[in-house]
C-alpha positions as CSV (number, residue, x, y, z in Angstrom):
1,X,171.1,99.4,72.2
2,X,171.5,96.4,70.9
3,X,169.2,93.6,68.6
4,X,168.7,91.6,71.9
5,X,167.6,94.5,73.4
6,X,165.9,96.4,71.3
7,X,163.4,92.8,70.6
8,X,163.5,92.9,74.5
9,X,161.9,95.8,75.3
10,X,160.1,97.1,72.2
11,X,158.5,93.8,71.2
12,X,155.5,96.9,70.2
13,X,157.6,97.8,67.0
14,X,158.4,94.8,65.8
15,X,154.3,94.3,66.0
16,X,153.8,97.8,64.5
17,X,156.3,96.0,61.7
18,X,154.9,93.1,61.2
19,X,151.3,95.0,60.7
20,X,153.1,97.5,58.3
21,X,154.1,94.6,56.2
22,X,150.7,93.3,56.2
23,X,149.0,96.6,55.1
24,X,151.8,96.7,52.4
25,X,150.1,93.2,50.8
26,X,146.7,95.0,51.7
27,X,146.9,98.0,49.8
28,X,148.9,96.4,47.0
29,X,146.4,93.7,46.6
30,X,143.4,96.0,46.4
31,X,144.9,98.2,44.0
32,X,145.5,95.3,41.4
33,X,142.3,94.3,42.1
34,X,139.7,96.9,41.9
35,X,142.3,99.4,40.4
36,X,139.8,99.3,37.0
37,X,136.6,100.0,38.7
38,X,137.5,103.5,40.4
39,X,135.1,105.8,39.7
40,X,137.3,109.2,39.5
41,X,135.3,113.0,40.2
42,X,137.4,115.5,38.3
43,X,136.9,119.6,38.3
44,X,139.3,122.0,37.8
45,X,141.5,121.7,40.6
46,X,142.0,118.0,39.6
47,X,140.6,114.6,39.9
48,X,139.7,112.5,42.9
49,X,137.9,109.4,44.6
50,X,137.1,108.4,47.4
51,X,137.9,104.6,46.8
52,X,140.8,103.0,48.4
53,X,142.0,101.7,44.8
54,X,142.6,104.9,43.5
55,X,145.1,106.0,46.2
56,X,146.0,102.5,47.2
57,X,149.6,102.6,45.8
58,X,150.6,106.0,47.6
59,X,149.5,104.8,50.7
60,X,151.5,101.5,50.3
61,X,154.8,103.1,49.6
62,X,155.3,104.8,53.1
63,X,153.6,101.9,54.8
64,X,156.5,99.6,53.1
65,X,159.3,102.3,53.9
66,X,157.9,101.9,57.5
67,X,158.0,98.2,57.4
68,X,161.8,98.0,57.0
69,X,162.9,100.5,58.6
70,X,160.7,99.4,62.2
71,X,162.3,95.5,61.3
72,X,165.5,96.6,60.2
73,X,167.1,95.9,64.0
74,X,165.6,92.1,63.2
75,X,166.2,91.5,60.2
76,X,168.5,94.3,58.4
77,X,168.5,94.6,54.5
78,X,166.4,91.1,54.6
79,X,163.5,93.5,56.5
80,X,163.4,95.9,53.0
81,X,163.3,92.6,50.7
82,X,160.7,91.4,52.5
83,X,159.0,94.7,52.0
84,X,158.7,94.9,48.4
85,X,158.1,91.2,48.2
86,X,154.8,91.3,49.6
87,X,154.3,94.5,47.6
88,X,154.9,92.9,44.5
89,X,152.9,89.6,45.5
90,X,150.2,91.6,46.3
91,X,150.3,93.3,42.5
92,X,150.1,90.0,41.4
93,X,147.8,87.9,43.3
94,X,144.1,87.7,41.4
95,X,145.0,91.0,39.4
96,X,142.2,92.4,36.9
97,X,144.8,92.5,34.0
98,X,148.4,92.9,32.8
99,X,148.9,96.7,33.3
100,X,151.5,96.1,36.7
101,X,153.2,92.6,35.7
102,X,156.5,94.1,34.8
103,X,156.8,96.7,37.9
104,X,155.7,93.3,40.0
105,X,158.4,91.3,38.8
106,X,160.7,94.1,38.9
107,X,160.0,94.7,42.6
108,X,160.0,90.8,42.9
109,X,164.0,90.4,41.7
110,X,164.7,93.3,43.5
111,X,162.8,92.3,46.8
112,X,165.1,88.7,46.1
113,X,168.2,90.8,46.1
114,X,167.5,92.2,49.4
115,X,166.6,89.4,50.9
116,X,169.3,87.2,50.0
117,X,172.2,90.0,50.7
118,X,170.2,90.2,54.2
119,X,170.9,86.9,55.0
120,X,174.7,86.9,53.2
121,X,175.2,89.8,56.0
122,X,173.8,88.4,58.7
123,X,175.7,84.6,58.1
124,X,178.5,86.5,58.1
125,X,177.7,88.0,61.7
126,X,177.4,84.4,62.8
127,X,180.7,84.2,62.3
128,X,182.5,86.6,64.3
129,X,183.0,86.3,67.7
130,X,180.2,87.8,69.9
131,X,179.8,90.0,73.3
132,X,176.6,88.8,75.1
133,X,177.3,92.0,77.2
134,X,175.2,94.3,76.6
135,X,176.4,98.0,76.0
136,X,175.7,99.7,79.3
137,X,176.3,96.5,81.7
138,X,174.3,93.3,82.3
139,X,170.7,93.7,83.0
140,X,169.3,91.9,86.0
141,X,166.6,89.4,85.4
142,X,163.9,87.3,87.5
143,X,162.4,87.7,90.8
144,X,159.2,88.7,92.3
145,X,156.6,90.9,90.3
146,X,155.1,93.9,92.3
147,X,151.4,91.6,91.4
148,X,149.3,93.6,93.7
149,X,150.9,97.1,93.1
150,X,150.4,96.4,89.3
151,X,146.8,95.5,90.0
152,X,145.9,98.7,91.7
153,X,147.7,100.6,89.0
154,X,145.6,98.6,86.5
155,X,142.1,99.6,88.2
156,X,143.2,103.5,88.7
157,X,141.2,106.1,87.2
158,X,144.1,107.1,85.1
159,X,144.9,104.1,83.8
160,X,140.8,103.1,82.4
161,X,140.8,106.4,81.1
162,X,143.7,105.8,78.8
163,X,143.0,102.2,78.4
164,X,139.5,102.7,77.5
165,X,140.1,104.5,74.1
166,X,142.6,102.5,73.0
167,X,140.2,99.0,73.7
168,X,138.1,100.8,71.1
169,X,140.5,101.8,68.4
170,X,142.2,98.3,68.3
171,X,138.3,96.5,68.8
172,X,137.6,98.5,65.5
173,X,140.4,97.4,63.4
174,X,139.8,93.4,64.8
175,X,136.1,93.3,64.3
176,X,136.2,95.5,61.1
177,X,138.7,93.1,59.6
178,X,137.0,90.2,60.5
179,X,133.2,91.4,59.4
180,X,133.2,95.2,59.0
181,X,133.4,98.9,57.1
182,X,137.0,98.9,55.0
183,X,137.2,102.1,55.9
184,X,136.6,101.5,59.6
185,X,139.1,98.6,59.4
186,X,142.1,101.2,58.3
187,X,141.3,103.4,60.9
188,X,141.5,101.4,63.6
189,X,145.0,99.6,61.7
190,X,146.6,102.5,61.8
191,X,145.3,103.7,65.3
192,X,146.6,100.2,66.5
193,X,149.9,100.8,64.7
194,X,150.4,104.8,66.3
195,X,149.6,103.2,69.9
196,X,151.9,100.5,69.4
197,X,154.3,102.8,68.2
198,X,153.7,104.8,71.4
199,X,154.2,101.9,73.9
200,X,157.4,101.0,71.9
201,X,159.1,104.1,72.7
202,X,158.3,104.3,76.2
203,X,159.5,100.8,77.0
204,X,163.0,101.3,74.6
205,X,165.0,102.5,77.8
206,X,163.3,100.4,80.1
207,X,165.7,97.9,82.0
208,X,163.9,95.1,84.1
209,X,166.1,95.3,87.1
210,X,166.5,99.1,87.7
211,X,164.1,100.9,89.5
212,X,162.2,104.0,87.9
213,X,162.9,107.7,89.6
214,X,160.0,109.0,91.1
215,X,157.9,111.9,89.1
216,X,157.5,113.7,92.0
217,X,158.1,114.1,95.6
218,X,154.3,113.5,96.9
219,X,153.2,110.3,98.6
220,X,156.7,109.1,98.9
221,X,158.3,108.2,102.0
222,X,161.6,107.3,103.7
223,X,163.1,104.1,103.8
224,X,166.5,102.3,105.2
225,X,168.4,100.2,102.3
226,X,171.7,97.9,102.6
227,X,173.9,98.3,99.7
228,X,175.3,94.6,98.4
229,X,177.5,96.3,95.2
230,X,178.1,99.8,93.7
231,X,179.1,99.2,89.7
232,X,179.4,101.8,87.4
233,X,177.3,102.1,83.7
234,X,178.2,104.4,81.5
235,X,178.4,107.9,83.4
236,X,176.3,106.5,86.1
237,X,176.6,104.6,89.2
238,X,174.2,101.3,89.6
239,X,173.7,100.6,93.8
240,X,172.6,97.0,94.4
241,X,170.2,97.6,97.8
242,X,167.8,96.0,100.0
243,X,165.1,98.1,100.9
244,X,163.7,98.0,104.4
245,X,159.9,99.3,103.8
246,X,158.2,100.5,107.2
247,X,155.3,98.2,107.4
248,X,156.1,96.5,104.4
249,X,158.2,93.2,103.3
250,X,162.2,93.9,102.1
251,X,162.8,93.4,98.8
252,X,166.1,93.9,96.2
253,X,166.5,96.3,93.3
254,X,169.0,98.5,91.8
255,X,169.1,102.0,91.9
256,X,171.0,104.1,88.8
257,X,172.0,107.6,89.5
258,X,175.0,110.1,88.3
259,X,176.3,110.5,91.8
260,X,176.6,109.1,95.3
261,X,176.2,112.0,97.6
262,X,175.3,109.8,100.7
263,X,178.9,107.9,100.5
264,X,176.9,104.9,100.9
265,X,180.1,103.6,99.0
266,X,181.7,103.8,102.4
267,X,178.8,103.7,104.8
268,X,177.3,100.2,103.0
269,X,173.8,101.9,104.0
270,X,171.4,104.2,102.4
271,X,168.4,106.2,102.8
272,X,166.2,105.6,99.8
273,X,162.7,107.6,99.1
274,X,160.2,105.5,97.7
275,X,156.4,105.1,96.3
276,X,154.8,102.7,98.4
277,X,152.0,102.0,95.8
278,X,154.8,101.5,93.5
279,X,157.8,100.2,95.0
280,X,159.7,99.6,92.3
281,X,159.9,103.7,92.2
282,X,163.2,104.0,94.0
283,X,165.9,106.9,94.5
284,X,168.4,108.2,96.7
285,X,167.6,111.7,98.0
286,X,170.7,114.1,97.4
287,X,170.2,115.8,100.1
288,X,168.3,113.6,103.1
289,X,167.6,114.8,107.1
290,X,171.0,113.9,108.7
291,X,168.6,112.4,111.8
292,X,166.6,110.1,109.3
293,X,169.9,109.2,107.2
294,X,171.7,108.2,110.7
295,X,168.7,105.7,111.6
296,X,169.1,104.2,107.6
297,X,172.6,103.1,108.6
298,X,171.8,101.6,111.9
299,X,168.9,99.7,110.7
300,X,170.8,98.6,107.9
301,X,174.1,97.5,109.4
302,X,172.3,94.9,112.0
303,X,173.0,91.3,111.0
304,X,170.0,90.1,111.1
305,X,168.5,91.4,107.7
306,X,166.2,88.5,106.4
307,X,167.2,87.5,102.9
308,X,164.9,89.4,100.3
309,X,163.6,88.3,97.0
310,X,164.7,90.9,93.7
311,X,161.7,92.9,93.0
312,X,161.4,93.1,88.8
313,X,160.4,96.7,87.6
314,X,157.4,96.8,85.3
315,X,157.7,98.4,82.0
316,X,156.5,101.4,81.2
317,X,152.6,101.1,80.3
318,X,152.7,97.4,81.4
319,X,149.4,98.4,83.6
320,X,147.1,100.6,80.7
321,X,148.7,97.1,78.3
322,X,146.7,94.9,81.0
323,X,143.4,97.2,81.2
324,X,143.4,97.5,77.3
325,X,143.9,94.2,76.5
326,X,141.0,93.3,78.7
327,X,138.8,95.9,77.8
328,X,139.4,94.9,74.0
329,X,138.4,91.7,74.8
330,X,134.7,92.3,76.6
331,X,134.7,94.6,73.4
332,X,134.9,91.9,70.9
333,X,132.7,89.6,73.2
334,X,130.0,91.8,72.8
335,X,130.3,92.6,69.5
336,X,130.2,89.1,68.3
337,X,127.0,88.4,70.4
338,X,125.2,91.7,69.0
């Protein structure tokens, strides 16, 4: 996978990364800040508080760690400068008293170093000669959106049902930061930051021009499709088809599977099994009825085929993304007139 990808399809982590970096400053900036007025409860297991200060810099070291490594396909060694830069600036900005002014400058220079040997690196980079190709084959871009299929998707059952918690965890964080509990505010941060997180590595594999397999075998149905090319990525074989929908209008997409047991190679024809609530759920049954596979290569060998627009596949989550982001906002709205 490389940079370009990766920022293509899991534009979540470099969110999660950017409000890691944030938290860093956070948590830095109220530790040198309120770090003197902890109130500590101590027995003989220990001490303890229930103040953010008091644990502030423990929190903020993983939360840095995070940071770069989650930007690191951005922005490399530059990513980890930028880290303990902001974790140093927040030590210093409006601090109580001198106690952290060395380990802030030290984390500064060092934080510098990082930065600047990031750039060195990636100015040299620059300077090679580069493959715009990406590692398993081009990726096909534009077309139509499946608008209607995506809207149904969006107002399923399903979807609301895990749309409809995460509206409230990132609604808490927004409206918590803004006027709100501290406490209530971290929560819903890092609730925000583990759902990102989630969406991220669902969508890293994604490719907008390859249709998804189906789950399962119920609802689908049969379907003729012309084969335009057959190109091999990686251990797999990509089939460029138009699919012929009963009922429905044709559209383009590509197909990736391990093996081509319907020779449509040779036959330039296929029988495809698709979702029709989600057509851009697309493969090519191993084994399909010789009657209905016979058809599939009559229909699709007539000349008459009208030209059909590429259909682009949805990434994964793109419909619970729309219902949450909507639900968040009447969320907010509400809040703000209560």
């Amino acid at each position: 996978m490389t940079t370009r990808a990766y920022g293509r399809t899991s534009w979540p982590w470099a969110a999660v990364a950017v409000l890691l970096f944030w938290q860093t400053w956070f948590l830095c900036h109220v530790y040198a800040t309120e770090r003197s007025g902890v109130r500590w409860t101590c027995d003989s297991e220990g001490c303890g508080t229930n103040q953010l200060a008091g644990g502030a810099l423990f929190l903020a070291a993983p939360t840095a760690l995070g940071a770069a490594v989650l930007a690191a396909p951005f922005l490399g060694l530059a990513g980890a400068g930028l880290a303990v830069l902001l974790a140093a600036f927040g030590l210093l900005m409006g601090r109580e008293d001198d106690h952290m002014v060395v380990a802030a400058y030290g984390l500064a220079g060092l934080g510098a170093v990082l930065v600047v040997a990031g750039a060195a690196r990636s100015l040299r980079r620059l300077g090679r000669p580069r493959d715009d190709a990406e590692e398993n084959g081009p990726v096909q871009d534009g077309g139509r959106v499946p608008v209607r299929a995506l809207v149904r998707r969006t107002l399923a059952p399903g979807t609301l049902l895990v749309a409809a918690p995460a509206a409230v965890v990132v609604s808490a964080f927004v409206h918590a930061a803004l006027d709100g509990p501290r406490w209530v505010m971290m929560l819903g941060l890092n609730g925000t930051i583990a759902l990102l997180f989630a969406l991220g590595t669902a969508r890293l594999r994604h490719r907008p021009g390859v249709a998804r397999s189906l789950p399962s075998g119920e609802g689908a149905v049969h379907a003729p499709a012309r084969l335009h090319s057959l190109t091999a990525r990686g251990t797999d074989f990509v089939f460029d088809l138009t699919v012929l929908p009963e009922g429905g209008d044709p559209y383009r997409i590509e197909v990736q599977q391990p093996i081509d047991l319907q020779d449509v190679r040779i036959h330039r024809a296929a029988l495809v099994r698709l979702d029709p609530r989600r057509p851009w759920r697309v493969d090519l049954p191993p084994r399909p009825p010789a009657a209905e596979l016979a058809r599939a290569r009559a229909a699709a060998r007539t000349d008459d085929l009208p030209a059909a627009p590429r259909l682009r596949t949805p990434a994964p989550g793109t419909p619970a993304l729309v219902a949450g982001a909507a639900l968040t906002a009447a969320l907010l709205t509400l809040l703000a007139v209560v």
